[in-house]
ROLODO-359694 format. One record per residue (C-alpha): x, y negated, z; residue number from 1; residue in one letter. Coordinates in Angstrom, 3 decimals. Example, Ala and Ser with C-alpha at 12.3 -4.5 7.8 and 13.67 -1.06 7.14 Angstrom:
# residues 2
<rec><xx>12.300</xx><yy>4.500</yy><zz>7.800</zz><resi>1</resi><resn>A</resn></rec>
<rec><xx>13.670</xx><yy>1.060</yy><zz>7.140</zz><resi>2</resi><resn>S</resn></rec>
//
This chain:
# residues 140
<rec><xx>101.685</xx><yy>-77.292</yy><zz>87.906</zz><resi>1</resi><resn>X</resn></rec>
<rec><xx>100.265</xx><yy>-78.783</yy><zz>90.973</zz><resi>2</resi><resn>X</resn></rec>
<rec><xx>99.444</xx><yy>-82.669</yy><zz>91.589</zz><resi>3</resi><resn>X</resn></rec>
<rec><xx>99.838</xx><yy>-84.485</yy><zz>94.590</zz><resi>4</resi><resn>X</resn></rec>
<rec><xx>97.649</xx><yy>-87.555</yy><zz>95.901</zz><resi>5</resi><resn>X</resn></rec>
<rec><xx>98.918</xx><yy>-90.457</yy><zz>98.394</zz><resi>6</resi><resn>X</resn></rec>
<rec><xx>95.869</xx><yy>-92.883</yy><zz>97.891</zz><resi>7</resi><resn>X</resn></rec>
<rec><xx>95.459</xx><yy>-95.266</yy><zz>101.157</zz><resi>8</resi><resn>X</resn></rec>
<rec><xx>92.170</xx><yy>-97.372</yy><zz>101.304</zz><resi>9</resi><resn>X</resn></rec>
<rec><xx>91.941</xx><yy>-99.654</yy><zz>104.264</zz><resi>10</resi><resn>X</resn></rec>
<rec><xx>89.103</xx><yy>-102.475</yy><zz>106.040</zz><resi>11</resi><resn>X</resn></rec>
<rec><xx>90.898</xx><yy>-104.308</yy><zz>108.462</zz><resi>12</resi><resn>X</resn></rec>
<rec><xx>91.741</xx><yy>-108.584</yy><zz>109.221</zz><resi>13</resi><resn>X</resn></rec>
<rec><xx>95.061</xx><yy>-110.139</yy><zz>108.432</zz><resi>14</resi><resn>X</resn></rec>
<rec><xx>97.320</xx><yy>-110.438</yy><zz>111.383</zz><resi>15</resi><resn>X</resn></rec>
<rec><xx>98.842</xx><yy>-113.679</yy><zz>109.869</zz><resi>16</resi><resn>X</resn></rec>
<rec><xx>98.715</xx><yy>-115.623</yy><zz>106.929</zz><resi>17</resi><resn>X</resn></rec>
<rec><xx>100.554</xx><yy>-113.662</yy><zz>103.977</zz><resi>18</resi><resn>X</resn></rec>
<rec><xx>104.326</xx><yy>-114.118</yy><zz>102.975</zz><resi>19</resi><resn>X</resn></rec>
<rec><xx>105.374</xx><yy>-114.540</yy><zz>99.749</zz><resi>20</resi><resn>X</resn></rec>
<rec><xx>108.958</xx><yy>-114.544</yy><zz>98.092</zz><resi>21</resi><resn>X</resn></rec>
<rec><xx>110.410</xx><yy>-113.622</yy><zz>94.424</zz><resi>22</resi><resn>X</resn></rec>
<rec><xx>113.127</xx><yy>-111.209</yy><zz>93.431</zz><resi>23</resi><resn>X</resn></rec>
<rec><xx>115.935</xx><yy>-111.900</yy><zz>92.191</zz><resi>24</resi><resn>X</resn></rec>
<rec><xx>114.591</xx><yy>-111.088</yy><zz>88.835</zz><resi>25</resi><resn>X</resn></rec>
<rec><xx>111.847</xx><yy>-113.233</yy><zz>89.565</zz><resi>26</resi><resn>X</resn></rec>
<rec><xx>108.845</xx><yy>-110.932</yy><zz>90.634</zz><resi>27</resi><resn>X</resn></rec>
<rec><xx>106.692</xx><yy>-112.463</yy><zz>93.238</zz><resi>28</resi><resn>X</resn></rec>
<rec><xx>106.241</xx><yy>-109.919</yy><zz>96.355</zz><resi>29</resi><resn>X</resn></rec>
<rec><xx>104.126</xx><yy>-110.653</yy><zz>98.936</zz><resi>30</resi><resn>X</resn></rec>
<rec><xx>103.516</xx><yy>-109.025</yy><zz>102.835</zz><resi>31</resi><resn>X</resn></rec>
<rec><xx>101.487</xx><yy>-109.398</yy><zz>105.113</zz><resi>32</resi><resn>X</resn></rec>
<rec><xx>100.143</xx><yy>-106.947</yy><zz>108.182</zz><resi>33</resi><resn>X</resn></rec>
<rec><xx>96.459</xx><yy>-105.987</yy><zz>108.630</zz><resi>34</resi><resn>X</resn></rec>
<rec><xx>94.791</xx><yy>-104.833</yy><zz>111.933</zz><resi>35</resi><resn>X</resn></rec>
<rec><xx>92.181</xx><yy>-101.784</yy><zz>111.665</zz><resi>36</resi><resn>X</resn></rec>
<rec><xx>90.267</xx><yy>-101.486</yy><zz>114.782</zz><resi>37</resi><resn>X</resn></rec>
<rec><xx>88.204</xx><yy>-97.990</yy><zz>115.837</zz><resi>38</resi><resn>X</resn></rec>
<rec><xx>86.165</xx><yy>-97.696</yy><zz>119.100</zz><resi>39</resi><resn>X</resn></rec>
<rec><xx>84.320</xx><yy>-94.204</yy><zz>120.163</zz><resi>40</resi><resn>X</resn></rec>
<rec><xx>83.279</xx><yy>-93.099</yy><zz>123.751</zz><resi>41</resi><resn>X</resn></rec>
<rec><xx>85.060</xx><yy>-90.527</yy><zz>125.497</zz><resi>42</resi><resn>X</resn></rec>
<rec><xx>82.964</xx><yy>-87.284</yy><zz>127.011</zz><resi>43</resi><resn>X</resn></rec>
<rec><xx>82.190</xx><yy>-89.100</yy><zz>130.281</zz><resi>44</resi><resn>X</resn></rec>
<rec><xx>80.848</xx><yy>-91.857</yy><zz>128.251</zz><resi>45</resi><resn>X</resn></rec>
<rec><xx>83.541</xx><yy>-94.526</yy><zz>128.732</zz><resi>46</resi><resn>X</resn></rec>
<rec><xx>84.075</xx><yy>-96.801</yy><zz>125.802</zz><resi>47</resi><resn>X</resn></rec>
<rec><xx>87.550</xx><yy>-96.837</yy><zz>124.158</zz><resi>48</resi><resn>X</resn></rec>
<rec><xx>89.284</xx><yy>-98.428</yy><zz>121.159</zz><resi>49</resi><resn>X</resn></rec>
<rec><xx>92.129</xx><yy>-98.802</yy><zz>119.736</zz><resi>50</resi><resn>X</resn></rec>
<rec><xx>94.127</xx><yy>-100.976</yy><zz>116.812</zz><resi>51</resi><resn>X</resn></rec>
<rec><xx>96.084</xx><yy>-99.688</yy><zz>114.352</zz><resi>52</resi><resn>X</resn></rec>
<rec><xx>98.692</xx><yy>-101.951</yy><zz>112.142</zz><resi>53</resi><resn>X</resn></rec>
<rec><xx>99.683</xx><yy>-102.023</yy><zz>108.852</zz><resi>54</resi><resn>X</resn></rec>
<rec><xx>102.457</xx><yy>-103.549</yy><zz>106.434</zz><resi>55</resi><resn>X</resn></rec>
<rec><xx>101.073</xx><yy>-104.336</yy><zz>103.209</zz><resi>56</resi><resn>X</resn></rec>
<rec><xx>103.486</xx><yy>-105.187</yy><zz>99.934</zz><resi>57</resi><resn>X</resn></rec>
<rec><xx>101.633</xx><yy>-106.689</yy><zz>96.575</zz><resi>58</resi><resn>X</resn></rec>
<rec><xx>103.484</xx><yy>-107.294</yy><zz>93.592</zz><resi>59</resi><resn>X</resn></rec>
<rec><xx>102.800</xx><yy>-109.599</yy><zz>90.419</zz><resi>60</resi><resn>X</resn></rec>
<rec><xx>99.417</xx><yy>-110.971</yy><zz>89.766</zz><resi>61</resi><resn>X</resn></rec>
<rec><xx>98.352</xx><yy>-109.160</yy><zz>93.096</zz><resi>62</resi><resn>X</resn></rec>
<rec><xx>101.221</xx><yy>-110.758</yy><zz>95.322</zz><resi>63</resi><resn>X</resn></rec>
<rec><xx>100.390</xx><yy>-114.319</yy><zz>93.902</zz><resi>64</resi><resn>X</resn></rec>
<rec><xx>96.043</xx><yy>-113.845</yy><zz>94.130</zz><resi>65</resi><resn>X</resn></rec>
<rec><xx>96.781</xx><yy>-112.504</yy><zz>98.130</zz><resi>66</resi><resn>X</resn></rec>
<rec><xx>98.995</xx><yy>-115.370</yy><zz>99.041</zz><resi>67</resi><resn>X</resn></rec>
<rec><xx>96.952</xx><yy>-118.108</yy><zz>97.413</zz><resi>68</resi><resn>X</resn></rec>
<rec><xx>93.061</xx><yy>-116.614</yy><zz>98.861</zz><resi>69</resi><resn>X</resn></rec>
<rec><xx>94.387</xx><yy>-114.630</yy><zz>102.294</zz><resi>70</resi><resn>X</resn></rec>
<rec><xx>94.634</xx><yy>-116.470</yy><zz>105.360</zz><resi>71</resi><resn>X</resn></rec>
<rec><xx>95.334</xx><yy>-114.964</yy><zz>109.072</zz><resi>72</resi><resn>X</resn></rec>
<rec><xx>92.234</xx><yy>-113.104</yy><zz>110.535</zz><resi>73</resi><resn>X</resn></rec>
<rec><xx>90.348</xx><yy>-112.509</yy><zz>107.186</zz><resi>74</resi><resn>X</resn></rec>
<rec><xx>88.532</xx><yy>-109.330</yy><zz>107.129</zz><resi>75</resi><resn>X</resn></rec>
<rec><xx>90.153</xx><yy>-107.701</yy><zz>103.765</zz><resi>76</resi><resn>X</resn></rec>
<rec><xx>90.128</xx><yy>-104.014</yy><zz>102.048</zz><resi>77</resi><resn>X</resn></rec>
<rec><xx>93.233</xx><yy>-102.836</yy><zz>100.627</zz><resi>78</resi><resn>X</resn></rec>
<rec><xx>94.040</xx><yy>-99.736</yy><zz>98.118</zz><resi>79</resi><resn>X</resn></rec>
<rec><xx>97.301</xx><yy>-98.267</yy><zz>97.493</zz><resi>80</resi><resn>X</resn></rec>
<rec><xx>100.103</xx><yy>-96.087</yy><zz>98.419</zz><resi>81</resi><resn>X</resn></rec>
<rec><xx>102.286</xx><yy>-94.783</yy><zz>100.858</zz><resi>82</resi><resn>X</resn></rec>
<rec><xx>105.699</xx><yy>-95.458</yy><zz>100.570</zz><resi>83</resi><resn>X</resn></rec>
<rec><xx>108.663</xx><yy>-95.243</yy><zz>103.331</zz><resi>84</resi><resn>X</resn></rec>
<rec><xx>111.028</xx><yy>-97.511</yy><zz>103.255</zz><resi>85</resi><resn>X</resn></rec>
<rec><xx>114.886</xx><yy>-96.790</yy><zz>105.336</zz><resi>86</resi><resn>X</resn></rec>
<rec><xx>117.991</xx><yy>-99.478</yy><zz>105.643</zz><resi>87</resi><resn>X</resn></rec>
<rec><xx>120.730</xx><yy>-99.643</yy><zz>107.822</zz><resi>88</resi><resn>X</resn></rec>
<rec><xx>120.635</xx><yy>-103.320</yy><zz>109.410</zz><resi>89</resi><resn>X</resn></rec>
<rec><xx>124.447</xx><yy>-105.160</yy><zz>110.072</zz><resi>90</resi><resn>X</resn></rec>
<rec><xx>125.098</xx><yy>-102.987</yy><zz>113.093</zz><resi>91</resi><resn>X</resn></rec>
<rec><xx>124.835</xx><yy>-99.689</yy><zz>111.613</zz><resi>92</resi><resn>X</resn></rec>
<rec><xx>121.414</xx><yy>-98.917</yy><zz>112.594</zz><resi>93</resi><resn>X</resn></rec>
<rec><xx>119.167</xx><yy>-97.029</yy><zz>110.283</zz><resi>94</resi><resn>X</resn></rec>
<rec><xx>115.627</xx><yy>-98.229</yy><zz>110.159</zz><resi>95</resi><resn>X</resn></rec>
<rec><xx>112.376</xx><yy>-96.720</yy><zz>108.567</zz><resi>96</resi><resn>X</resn></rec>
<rec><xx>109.493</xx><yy>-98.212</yy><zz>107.591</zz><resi>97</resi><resn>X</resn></rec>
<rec><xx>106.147</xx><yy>-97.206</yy><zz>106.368</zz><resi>98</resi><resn>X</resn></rec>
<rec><xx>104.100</xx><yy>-99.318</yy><zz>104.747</zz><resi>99</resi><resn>X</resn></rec>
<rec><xx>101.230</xx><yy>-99.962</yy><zz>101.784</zz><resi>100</resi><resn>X</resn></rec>
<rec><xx>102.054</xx><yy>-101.072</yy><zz>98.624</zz><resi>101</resi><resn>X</resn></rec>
<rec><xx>98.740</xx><yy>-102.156</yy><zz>97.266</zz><resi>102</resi><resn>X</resn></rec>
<rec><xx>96.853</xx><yy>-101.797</yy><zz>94.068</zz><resi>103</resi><resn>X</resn></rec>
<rec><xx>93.776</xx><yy>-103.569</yy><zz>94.629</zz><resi>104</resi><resn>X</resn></rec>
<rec><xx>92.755</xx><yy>-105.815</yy><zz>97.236</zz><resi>105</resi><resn>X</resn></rec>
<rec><xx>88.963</xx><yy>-107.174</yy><zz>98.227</zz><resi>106</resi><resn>X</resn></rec>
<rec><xx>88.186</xx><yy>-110.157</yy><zz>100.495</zz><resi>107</resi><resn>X</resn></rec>
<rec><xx>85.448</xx><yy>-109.605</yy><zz>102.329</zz><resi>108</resi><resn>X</resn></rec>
<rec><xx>83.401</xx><yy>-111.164</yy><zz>105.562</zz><resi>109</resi><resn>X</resn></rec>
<rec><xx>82.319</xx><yy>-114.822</yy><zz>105.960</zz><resi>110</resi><resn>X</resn></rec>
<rec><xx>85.472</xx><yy>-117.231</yy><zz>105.246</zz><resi>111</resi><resn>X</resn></rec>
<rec><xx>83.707</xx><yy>-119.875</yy><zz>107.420</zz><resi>112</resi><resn>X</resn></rec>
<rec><xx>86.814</xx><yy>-119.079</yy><zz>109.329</zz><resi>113</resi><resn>X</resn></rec>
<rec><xx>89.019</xx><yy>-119.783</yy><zz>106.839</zz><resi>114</resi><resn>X</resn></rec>
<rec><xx>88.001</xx><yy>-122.311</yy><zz>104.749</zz><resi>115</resi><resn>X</resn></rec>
<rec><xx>84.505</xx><yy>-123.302</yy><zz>103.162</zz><resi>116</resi><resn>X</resn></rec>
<rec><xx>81.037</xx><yy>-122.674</yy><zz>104.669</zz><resi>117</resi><resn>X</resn></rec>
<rec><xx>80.739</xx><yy>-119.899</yy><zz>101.361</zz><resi>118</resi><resn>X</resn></rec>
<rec><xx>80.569</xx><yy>-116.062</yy><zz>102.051</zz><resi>119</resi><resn>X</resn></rec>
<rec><xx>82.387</xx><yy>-114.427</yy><zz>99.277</zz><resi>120</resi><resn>X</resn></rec>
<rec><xx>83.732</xx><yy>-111.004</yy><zz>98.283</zz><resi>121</resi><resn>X</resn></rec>
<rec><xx>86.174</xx><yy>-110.800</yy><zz>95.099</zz><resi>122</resi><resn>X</resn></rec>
<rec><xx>87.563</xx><yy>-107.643</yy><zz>93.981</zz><resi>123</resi><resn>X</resn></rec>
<rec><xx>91.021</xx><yy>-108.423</yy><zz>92.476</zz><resi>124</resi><resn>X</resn></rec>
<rec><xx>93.479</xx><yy>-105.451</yy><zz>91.101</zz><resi>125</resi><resn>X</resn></rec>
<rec><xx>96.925</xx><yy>-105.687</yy><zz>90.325</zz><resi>126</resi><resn>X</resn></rec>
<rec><xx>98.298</xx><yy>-106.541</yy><zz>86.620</zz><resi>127</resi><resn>X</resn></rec>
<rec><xx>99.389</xx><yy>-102.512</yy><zz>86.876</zz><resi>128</resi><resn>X</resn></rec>
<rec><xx>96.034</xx><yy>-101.928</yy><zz>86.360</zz><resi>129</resi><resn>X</resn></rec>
<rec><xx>95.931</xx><yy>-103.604</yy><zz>82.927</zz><resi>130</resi><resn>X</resn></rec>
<rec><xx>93.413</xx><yy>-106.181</yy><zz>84.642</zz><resi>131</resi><resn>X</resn></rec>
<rec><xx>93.825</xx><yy>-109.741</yy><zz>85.504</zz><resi>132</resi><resn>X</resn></rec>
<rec><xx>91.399</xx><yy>-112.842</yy><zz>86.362</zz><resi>133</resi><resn>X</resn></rec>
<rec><xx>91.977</xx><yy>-116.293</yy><zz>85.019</zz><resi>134</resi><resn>X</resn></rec>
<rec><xx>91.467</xx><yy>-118.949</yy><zz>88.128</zz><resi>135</resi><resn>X</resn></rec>
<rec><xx>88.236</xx><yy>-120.256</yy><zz>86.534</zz><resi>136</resi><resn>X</resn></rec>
<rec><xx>86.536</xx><yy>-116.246</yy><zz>86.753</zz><resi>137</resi><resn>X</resn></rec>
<rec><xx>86.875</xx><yy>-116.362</yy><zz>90.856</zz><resi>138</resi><resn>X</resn></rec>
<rec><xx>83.588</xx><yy>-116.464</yy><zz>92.713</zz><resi>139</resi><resn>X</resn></rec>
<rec><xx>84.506</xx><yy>-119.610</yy><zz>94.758</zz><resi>140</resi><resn>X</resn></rec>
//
């Protein structure tokens, strides 16, 4: 029996500040997009780049930690998983989406721009990992 692997790992900054709502059965979910830049030089030695965006979904513990620490333009690592989403909006009109639903998340960089004058990096995974942090175990 073969296994498969859809593992996403990403390093990019928050495009805005994260959105967070609840289920109807009460689970918090939270989104929020994340830029990843790359730059490389072509064969005649011009300079190029290019940005890449991504949807991110958290759930639980996750969704609340990334909508109470993540703020727009905060340079963040995300783990997680592929998953494609498709609707049909009021019109009729199927829609796809494809987006990361993260498992761990990491802020990272200098939140002078955020915040506090503190540099800080806190790795925080998901209650589906069996892990959690009380308020008073955060760095900052």
């Amino acid at each position: 029996m073969s296994r498969g692997l859809n593992k996403v790992q990403i390093i990019g900054h928050l495009g805005k500040d994260p959105e967070m709502r609840y289920t109807p059965s009460g689970k918090p979910v939270t989104t929020f997009s994340v830029a990843v830049s790359r730059s490389w030089n072509s064969a005649d030695g011009e300079r190029h780049s290019e940005t890449e965006w991504f949807n991110v979904v958290a759930w639980g513990n996750l969704a609340e930690i990334c909508k109470q620490y993540l703020v727009k333009g905060q340079q963040v690592f995300v783990e997680g998983r592929l998953q494609t989403r498709r609707w049909d909006d009021k019109e009729g009109q199927k829609h796809t989406s494809v987006e990361i639903v993260a498992n761990e998340m990491m802020m990272l960089g200098d939140r002078r721009d955020a915040n506090n004058n503190h540099t800080q990096e806190a790795d925080l995974s998901s209650a589906e990992n069996g892990s959690s942090m009380a308020e008073d175990e955060f760095p900052f």
